[in-house]
C-alpha positions, -999 to +999 in steps of 0.1 A: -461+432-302-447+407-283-453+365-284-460+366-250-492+387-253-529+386-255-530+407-289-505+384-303-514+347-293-550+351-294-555+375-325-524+378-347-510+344-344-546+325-352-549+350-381-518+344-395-520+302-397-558+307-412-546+326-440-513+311-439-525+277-444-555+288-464-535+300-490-523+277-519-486+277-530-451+284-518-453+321-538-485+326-523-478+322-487-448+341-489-468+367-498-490+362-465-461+359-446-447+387-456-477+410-451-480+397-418-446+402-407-448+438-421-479+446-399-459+427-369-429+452-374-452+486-380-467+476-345-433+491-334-437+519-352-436+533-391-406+547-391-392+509-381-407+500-410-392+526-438-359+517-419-371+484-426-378+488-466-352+512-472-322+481-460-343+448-481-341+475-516-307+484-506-295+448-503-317+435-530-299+457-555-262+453-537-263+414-543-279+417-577-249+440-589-221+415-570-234+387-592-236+401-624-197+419-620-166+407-630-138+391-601-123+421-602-153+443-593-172+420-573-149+420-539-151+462-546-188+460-550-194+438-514-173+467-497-197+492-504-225+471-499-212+456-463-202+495-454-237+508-463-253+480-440-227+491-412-233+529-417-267+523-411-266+506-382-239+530-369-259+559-376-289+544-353-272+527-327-239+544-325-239+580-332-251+597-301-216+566-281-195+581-309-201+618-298-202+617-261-167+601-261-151+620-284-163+648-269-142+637-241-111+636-257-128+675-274-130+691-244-094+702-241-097+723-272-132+737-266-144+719-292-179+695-291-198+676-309-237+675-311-248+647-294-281+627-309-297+590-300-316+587-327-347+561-318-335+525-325-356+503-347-366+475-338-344+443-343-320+466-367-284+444-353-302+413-366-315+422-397-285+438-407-268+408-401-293+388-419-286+412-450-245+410-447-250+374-448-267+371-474-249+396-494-210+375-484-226+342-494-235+359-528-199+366-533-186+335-521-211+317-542-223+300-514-258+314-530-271+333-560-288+366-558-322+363-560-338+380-585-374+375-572-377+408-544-406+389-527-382+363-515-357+387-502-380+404-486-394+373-467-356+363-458-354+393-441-386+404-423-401+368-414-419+381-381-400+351-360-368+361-361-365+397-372-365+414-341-345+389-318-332+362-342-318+335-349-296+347-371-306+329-401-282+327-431-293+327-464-272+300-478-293+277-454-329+288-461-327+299-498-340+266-508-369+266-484-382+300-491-390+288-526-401+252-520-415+240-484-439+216-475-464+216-447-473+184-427-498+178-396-466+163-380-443+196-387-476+220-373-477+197-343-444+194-337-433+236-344-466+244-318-456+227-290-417+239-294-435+270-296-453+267-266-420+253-247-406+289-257-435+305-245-433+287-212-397+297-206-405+332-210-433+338-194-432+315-161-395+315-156-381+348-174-412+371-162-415+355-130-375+361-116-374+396-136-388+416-109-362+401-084-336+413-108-349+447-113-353+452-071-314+447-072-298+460-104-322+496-104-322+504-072-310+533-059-287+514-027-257+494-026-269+456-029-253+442-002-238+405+001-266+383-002-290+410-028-260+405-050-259+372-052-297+368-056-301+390-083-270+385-108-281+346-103-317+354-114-304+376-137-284+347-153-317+328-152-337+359-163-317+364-200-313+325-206-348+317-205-360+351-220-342+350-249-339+309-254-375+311-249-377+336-278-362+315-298-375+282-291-408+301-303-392+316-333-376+282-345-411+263-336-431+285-360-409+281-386-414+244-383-453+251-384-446+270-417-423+244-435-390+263-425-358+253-408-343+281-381-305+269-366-307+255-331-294+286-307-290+276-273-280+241-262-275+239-224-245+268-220-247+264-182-237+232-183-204+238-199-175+230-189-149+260-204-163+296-218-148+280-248-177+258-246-206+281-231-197+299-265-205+266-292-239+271-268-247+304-260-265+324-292-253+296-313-260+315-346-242+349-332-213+332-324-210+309-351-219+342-373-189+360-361-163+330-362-175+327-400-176+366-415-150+380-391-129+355-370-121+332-399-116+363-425-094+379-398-069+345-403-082+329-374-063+310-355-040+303-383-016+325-379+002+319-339-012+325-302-006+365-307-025+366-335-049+346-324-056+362-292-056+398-312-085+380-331-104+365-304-101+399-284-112+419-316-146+394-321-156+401-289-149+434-285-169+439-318-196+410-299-200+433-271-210+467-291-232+445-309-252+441-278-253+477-271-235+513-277-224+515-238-188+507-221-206+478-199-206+460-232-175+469-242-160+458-210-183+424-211-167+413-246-138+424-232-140+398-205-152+372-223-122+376-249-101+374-222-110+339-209-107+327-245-074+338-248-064+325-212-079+289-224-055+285-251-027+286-227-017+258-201-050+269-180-071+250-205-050+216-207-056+219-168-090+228-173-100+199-197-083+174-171-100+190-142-127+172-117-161+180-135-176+202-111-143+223-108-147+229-144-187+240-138-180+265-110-152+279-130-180+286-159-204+301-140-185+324-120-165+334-152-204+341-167-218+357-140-191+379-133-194+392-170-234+391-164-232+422-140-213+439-166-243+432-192-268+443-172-254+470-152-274+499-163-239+522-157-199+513-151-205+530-109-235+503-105-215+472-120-189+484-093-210+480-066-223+449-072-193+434-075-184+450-041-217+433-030-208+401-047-175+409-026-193+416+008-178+451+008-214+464+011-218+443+040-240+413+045-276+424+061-309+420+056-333+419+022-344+452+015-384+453+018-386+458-020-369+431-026-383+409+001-419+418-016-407+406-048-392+371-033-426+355-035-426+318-027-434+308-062-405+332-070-381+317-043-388+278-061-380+291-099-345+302-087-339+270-070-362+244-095-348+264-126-308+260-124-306+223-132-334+229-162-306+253-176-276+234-170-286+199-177-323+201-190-350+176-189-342+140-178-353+119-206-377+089-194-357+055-203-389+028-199-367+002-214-393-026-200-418-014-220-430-026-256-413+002-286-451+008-296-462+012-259-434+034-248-435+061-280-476+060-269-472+065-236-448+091-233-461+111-267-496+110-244-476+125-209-457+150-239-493+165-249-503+166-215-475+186-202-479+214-230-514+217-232-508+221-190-478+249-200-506+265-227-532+269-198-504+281-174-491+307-199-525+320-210-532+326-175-500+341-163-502+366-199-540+372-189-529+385-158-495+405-163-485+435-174-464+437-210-433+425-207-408+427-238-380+404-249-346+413-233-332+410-266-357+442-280-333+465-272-302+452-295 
């Protein structure tokens, strides 16, 4: 089930706020909630969901028992707890990488290895995440275990974020889970961020997704101009997919009393990868600096340490995405660029002309772009001999030429200064406070009950389309 579909905007979500809202007390509704994410997460499947209960028990237990222990046990105690979370996940996501490559390295002796992809669950990198979080600020004492399982089990499978984040921290919304309030003002203002996300995702993501598919799956060489057209929509295609995800997960936690972290603020418009990174999936980012890139010494310890750390984080950041060298190669990159802005580059670059600094950022992202999408290390090749013009520069091919609709053709252009600057806010200076906050909240409800309509009739028309960020 996805939020951009008929079964969930018209049947699960209007459920869900009836009994939601219906329900007295904060105990109470977490115990709606929970049900309702539960259902939300066996529409994937039930095996997702025993995955599912197996890791809340697990964890529940683990912080319980790092609490109660001594200093000396309680660092000994986390180990085993963070290494059961990470066995997990390798065991799902990892196994079948593990084996094909060391197979490779087999093959000399004869020798090699059976080679299984088991099927993924659903969401399994960010609720494992979710879980080490909360089990690192229980040993830091950033948070005490939680002895009531209900609210554990709420922190982890709240249907919003558990398949495609934010990364939510414990630390941050243990207080909320047991005490929240509800206001007409926090509904109001959660549905129509909700309904922003929704926007993003289904007239901007959905509608430039079929340009990026015509490039990056098909079977010829993309040649000068198909490259160009579909790692740029591509770059569109992944920003407003997954910032429209969580704009909606973030707005219905505002509906329900809650507080999600902020995960995309403008990246486009930055001015150093430095920077796209303090905007780009905020909480992942700021999740790794804090439980690995800060543990590791950080930037503490000299420039060769420091660049060993950056390049480790994003190595690690690029499996995270997905069990394929592509990824590898992607962190890679991006670990590179970090470590080449701490050296004279990026005194130059912070003194350079502002739209030096822009072009620098977006060919940096884009480049690393084809990487992440590349379904294969031999296609990411030749689109970057296409981006090149070593595949020559002819015409569109007719698929892609059929997918290039006019309203298509306008997105690409219209939806570039959305992404790197956003909305220009409307200044009205001459006009009385009382006037101005009534007149624009008026031309605000107008434009989003015009995106609703929009959105109900694009989903009422398309075919299902899932969340880019399904697959990690």
């Amino acid at each position: 089930m996805v939020f951009s579909s008929v079964t969930f905007l018209f049947y699960f979500l209007p459920a869900f706020l009836l009994c939601y809202f219906a329900t007295p007390g904060v105990r109470a509704k977490n115990v709606v909630l929970l049900v309702f994410s539960l259902v939300f997460y066996a529409w994937g499947g039930l095996a997702n969901v025993a995955v599912l209960a197996v890791s809340i028990v697990a964890n529940y237990l683990f912080a319980l028992a790092i609490d109660a222990r001594s200093e000396r046990w309680r660092l000994k105690v986390l180990a085993v707890a963070v290494g059961a979370n990470l066995a997990g996940l390798i065991a799902f996501k990892y196994s079948g990488f593990l084996a094909e490559n060391l197979n490779v390295l087999l093959a000399p002796a004869g020798l090699a290895l059976p080679v299984v992809h088991p099927a993924l669950p659903l969401g399994i990198s960010f609720f494992t995440f979710h879980a080490i979080s909360y089990l690192v600020d229980v040993y830091r004492r950033k948070a005490a275990a939680n002895g009531r399982f209900e609210e554990i089990a709420v922190y982890i499978t709240m249907f919003p974020q558990l398949v495609a984040g934010p990364i939510v921290r414990y630390s941050t919304i243990a207080r909320r889970v047991r005490d929240r309030r509800t206001t007409l003002g926090r509904v109001s203002a959660g549905l129509r961020i909700f309904v922003i996300g929704l926007s993003w995702k289904v007239l901007i993501a959905d509608e430039v997704a079929p340009v990026v598919a015509a490039v990056f799956d098909s079977a010829q060489a993309p040649n000068l101009g198909e490259a160009w057209l579909g790692v740029t929509a591509y770059a569109l295609q992944i920003y407003f997919d997954f910032g429209g995800y969580s704009n909606m997960a973030i707005g219905l936690a505002i509906a329900m009393g809650l507080k999600f972290p902020r995960n995309f603020n403008l990246p486009y418009g930055a001015r150093s990868i430095s920077d796209f990174w303090r905007r780009w999936h905020m909480s992942l980012s700021s999740w790794f600096r804090d439980y690995l890139y800060i543990p590791l010494g950080g930037n503490r310890h000299g420039h060769l340490h420091t660049a060993v750390n950056l390049w480790s984080v994003f190595l690690l950041c690029g499996l995270w995405h997905g069990a394929s060298w592509t990824f590898v190669i992607w962190g890679a990159h991006h670990g590179t660029f970090l470590v080449l802005e701490r050296t004279r580059f990026g005194a130059w670059l912070k003194s350079a002309p502002r739209i030096l600094s822009h072009a620098y950022v977006l060919l940096v992202v884009l480049a690393g772009w084809v990487w992440f999408r590349a379904n294969s290390l031999p296609e990411a090749m030749e689109l970057f001999q296409g981006l090149a013009g070593l595949n020559g520069a002819g015409y569109l091919s007719a698929q892609l030429e059929v997918e290039l609709k006019p309203v298509t053709l306008a997105i690409l252009v219209l939806a570039w200064p959305l992404a790197m600057f956003g909305l220009p806010r409307p200044r009205g200076r001459t006009l009385a406070p009382r006037l101005r906050l009534a007149l624009f909240g008026a031309t605000d409800t107008l434009m989003v009950w015009g995106l609703f309509v929009l959105c109900v009739l694009s989903v009422g028309a398309a075919t299902y389309s899932p969340f880019l960020y399904f697959r990690f």
